[in-house]
C-alpha positions, -999 to 999 in steps of 0.1 A, spaced: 54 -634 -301 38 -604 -303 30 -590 -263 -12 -575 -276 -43 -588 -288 -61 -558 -303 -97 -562 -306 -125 -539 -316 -154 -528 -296 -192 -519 -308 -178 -480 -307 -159 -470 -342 -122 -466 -334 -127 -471 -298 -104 -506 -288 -97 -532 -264 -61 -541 -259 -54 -572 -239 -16 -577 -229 -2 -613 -234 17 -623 -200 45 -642 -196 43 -663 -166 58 -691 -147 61 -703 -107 80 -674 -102 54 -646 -114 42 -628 -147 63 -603 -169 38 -576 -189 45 -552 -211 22 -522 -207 32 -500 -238 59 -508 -270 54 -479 -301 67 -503 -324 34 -527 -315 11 -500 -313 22 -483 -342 -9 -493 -364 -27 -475 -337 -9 -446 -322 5 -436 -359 28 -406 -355 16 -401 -318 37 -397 -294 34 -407 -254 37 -374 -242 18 -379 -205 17 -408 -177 -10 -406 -151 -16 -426 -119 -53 -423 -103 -61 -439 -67 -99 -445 -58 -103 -451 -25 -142 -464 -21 -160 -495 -45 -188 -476 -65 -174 -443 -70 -175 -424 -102 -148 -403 -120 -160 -388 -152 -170 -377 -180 -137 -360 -195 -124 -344 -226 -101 -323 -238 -116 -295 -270 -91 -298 -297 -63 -286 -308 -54 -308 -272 -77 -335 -275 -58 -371 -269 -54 -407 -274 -58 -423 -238 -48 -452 -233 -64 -464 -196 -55 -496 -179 -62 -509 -138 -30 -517 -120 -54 -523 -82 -90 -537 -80 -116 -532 -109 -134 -505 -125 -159 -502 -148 -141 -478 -173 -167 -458 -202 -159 -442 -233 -185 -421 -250 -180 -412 -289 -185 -374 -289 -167 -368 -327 -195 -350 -348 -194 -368 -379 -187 -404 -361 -217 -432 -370 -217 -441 -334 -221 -404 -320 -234 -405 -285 -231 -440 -280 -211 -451 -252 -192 -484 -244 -180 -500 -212 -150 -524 -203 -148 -539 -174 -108 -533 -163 -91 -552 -137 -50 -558 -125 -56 -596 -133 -71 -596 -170 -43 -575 -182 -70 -552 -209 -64 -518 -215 -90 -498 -232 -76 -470 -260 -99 -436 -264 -94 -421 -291 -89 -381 -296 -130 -370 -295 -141 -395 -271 -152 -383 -234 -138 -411 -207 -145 -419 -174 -151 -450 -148 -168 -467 -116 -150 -484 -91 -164 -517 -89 -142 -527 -55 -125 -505 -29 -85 -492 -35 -85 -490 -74 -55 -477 -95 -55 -464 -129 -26 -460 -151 -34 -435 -183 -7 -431 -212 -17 -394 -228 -10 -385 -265 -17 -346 -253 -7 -329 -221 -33 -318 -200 -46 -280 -211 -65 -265 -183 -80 -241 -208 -96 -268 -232 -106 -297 -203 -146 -303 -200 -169 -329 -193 -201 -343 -194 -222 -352 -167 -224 -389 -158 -255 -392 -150 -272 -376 -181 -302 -390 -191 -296 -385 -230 -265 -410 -228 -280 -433 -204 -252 -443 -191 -259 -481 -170 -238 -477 -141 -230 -516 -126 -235 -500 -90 -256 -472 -77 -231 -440 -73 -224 -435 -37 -199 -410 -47 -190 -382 -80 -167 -348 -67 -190 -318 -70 -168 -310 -99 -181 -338 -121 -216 -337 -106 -211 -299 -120 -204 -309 -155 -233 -301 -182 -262 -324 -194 -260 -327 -234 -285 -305 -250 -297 -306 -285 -274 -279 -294 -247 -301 -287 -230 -307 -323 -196 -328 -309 -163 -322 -313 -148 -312 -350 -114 -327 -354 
């Protein structure tokens, strides 16, 4: 019995993973990660990263981050609390969806995880109060090559499900694309 279903979304290489359960009166067993399953997809990637995120208030918005190569990652972004709105936006250069974004909505009871690709920007709403995101990294985090694009840019267009009552100054600080904007180069 294999423990995924891996399905693809509108966005090339961008995909939805949904986790098979094992359940009975006493509960569910999941697995969240196995290399050996995820092979096709991770290829010689490694796991090199774990990161836990708590959200406190429902409509919140954390996003719209990237790493610059030579540290850009696979993420691999599931919700363990709640439900979020989680957004991927294809920022690779020579990619035929370019600046097209997709949305998933995450929860702790549908057991879907959505996996970013390296050159993708990624980022969520809270759709309920006390969410918690678990992201799997294929790159450590590099201070030095981290940005982001501001989630509220017009040029993306970006439908939120829930006006944004709140975005840190830091991602309210991040740029608006311009048309100088060429993506990332792999």
């Amino acid at each position: 019995m294999t423990r995924f279903d891996i399905e693809p979304t509108p966005l090339a290489d961008l995909m939805l993973l949904k986790r098979n359960i094992i359940g009975d009166h006493r509960g569910y067993f999941e697995r969240l990660f196995c290399h050996t399953e995820l092979e096709p997809l991770l290829g010689k990637r490694a796991i090199v990263q774990i990161n836990h995120s708590y959200t406190a208030r429902e409509a919140t918005v954390r996003g719209m981050h990237f790493q610059h190569p030579p540290h850009a990652e696979l993420k691999m972004v599931c919700c363990l609390r709640g439900k979020v709105f989680d957004v991927a936006i294809d920022l690779r250069h020579d990619s035929k969806t370019f600046l097209k974004w997709h949305g998933e909505t995450l929860t702790a009871e549908n057991w879907h995880t959505l996996i970013i690709p390296e050159g993708f920007a990624h980022g969520f709403q809270t759709l309920t109060d006390d969410c918690e995101l678990l992201y799997l990294h294929t790159a450590a985090y590099a201070p030095t090559a981290e940005a982001g694009i501001n989630p509220l840019d017009p040029r993306l267009g970006i439908t939120w499900p829930h006006p944004i009552k709140d975005l840190s100054d830091r991602d309210a600080g991040h740029p608006f694309l311009t048309d100088s904007f060429a993506g990332l180069y792999l």
